[in-house]
C-alpha positions as CSV (number, residue, x, y, z in Angstrom):
1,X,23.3,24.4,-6.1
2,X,21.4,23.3,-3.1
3,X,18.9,20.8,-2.8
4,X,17.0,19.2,0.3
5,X,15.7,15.6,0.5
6,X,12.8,14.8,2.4
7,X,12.0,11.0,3.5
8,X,9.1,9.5,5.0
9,X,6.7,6.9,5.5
10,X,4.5,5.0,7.3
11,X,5.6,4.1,10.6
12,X,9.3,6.0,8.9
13,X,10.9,8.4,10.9
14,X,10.9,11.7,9.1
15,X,14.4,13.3,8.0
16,X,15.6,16.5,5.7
17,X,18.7,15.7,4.0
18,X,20.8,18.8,2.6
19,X,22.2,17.5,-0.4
20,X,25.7,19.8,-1.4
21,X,27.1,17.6,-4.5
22,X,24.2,15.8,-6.5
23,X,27.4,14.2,-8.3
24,X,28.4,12.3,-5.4
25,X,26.1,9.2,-4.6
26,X,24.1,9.4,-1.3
27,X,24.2,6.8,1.1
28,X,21.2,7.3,4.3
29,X,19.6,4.8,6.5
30,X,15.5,5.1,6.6
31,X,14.9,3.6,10.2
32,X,11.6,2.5,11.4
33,X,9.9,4.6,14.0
34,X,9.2,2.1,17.1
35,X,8.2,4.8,19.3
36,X,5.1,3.9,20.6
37,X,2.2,5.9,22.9
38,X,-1.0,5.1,24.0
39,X,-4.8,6.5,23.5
40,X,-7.9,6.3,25.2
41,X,-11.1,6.6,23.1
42,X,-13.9,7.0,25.6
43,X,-17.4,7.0,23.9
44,X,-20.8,7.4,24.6
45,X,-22.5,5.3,24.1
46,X,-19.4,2.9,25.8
47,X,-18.3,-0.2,23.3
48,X,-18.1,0.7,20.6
49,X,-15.7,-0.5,17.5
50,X,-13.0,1.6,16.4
51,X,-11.4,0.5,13.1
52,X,-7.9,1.6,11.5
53,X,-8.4,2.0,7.8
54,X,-4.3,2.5,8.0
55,X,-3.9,-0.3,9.3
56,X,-5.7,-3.3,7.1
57,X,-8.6,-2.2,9.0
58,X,-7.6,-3.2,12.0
59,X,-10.4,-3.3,14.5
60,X,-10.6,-2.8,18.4
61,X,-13.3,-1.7,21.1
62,X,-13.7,1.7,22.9
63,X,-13.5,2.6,26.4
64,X,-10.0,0.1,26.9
65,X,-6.4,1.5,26.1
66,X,-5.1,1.5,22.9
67,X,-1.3,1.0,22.7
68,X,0.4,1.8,18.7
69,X,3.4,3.5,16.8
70,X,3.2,7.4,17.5
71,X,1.7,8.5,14.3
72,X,-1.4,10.4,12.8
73,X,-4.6,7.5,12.3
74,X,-7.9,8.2,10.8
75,X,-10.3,5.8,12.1
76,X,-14.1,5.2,12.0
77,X,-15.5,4.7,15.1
78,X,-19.4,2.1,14.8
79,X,-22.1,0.9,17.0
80,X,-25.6,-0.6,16.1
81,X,-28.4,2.4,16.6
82,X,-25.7,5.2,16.0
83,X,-24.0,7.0,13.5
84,X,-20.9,6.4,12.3
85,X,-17.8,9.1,13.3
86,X,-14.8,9.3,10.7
87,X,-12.1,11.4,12.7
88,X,-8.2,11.9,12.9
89,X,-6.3,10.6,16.3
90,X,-2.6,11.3,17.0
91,X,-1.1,8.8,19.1
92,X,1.3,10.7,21.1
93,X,5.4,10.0,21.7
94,X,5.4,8.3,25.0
95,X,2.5,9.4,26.5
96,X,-1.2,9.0,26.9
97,X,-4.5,10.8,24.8
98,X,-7.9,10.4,25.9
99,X,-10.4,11.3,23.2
100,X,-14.3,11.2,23.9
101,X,-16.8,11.0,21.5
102,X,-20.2,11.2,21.4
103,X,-22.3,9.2,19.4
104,X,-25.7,10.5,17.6
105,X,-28.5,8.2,17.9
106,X,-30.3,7.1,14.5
107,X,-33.2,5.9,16.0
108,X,-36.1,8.1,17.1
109,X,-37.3,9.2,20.9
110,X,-39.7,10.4,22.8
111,X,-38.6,12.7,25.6
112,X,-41.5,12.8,28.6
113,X,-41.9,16.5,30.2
114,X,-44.7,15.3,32.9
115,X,-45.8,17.0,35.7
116,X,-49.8,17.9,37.5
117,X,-51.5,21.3,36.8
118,X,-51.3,22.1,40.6
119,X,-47.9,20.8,41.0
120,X,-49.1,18.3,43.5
121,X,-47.1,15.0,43.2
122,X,-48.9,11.8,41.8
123,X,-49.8,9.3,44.7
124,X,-49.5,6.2,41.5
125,X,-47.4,5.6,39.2
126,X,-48.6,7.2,35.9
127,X,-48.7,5.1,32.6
128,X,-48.0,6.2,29.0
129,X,-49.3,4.6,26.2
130,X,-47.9,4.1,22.7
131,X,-50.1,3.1,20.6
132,X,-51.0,-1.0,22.2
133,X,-47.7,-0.6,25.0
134,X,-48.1,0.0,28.4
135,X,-44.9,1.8,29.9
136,X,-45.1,2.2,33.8
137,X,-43.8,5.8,34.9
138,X,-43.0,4.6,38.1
139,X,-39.7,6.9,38.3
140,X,-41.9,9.8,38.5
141,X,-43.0,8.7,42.0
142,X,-39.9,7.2,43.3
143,X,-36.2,9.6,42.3
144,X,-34.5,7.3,44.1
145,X,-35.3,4.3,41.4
146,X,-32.7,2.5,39.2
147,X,-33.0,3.8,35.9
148,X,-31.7,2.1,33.0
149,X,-28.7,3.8,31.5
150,X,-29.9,5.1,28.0
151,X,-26.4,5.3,26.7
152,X,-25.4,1.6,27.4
153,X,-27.9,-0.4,25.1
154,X,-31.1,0.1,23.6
155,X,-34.5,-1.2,23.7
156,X,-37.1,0.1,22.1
157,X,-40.5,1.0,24.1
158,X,-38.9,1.0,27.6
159,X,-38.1,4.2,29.8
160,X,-34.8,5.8,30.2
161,X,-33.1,8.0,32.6
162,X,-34.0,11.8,31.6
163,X,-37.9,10.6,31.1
164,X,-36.3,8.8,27.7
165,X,-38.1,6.5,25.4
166,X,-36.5,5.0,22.2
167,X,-39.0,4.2,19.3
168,X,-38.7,3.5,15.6
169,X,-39.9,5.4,13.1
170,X,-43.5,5.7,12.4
171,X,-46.6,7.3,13.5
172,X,-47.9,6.7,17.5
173,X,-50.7,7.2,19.4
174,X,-49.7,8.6,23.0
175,X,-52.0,8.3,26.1
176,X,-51.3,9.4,29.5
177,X,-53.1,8.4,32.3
178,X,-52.9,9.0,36.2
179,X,-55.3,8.4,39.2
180,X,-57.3,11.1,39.9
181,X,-56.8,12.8,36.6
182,X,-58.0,13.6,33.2
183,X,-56.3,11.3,30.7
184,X,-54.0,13.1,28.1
185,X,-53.6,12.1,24.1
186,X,-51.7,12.9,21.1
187,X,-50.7,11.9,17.5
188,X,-46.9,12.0,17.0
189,X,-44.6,11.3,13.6
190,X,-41.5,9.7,15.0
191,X,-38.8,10.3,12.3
192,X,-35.7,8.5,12.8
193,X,-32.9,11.0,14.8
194,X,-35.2,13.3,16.2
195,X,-36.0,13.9,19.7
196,X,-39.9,14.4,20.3
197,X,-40.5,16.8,23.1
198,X,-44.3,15.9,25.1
199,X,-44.6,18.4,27.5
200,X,-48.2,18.0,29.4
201,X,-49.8,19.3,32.5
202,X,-52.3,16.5,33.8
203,X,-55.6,18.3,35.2
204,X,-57.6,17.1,37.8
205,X,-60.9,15.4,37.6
């Protein structure tokens, strides 16, 4: 009769033993697997926590290299704002993985489609209003301006690049204004998640 022995574990190396003659005692040396390789878990947002559950929940940041035993790891990636990710990484045999993630905002936005009913470009900046707060638009009138990266942090009320702006949930009154033109409102339900689409066409006085 023929039987096969398989051992494993954590951080084991794997083996398949052929036994021939269960009478005779067997004698084999479990080694630990030292082999180690490296991952790169590149997310976006960047710094974020990543957390082993494997491995007494052993927690490191995003975005740096991570160097561990080869092996299959579930881990749970966080960040304030976003929702968690629960995912399976193999950390290769003497070599490198890059992984990247992207993160789903919790929080609610508003995403700005604004432009003039003749297409003419606005000689001001134009303002929004949400409800009491005054948001310049000045990237509308200068491209070349230095945005704030939407995927780096979050602040609530300000604009982002891609006409961005985060807001928490709740119901907002919206007011556009621009020199020379007719002033635009709305009502919007902000639900925490979801991406609000204004799309408006200013028309002249």
């Amino acid at each position: 009769m023929k039987f096969k022995l398989t051992i494993s574990g954590p951080n084991l190396q794997s083996e398949d033993i052929d036994i021939f003659d269960i009478e005779k005692p067997l004698a084999f040396r479990v080694s630990a697997n030292t082999a180690k390789g490296t991952v790169n878990i590149i997310t976006n947002p960047s710094n974020s926590t990543v957390i082993f559950p494997g491995l007494n929940n052993l927690v490191l940041s995003s975005n740096q290299p991570i160097t561990n035993i080869v092996g299959n790891y579930k881990i749970k990636i966080v960040k304030a704002q976003y929702k968690p990710v629960d995912t399976l990484i193999v950390i290769p045999r003497d070599a490198e993985k890059t992984y990247k993630i992207d993160l789903v905002p919790l929080f609610s936005r508003i995403k700005l489609d604004l432009r003039t009913d003749d297409n003419s470009p606005f000689l001001k900046a134009p303002v929004l209003w949400i409800d009491s707060v005054k948001i310049e638009l000045d990237a509308l009138v200068k491209p070349g301006m230095n945005q704030r990266n939407f995927f780096e942090d979050v602040e609530f009320l300000k604009f982002y690049v891609g006409n961005i702006v985060p807001v928490k949930e709740g119901t907002y009154k919206i007011r556009i204004e621009a020199e020379s033109y007719i002033p635009y409102e709305t009502t919007i339900q902000a639900k925490n998640g979801k991406m609000h689409n204004i799309s408006v066409s200013l028309e002249h006085i």
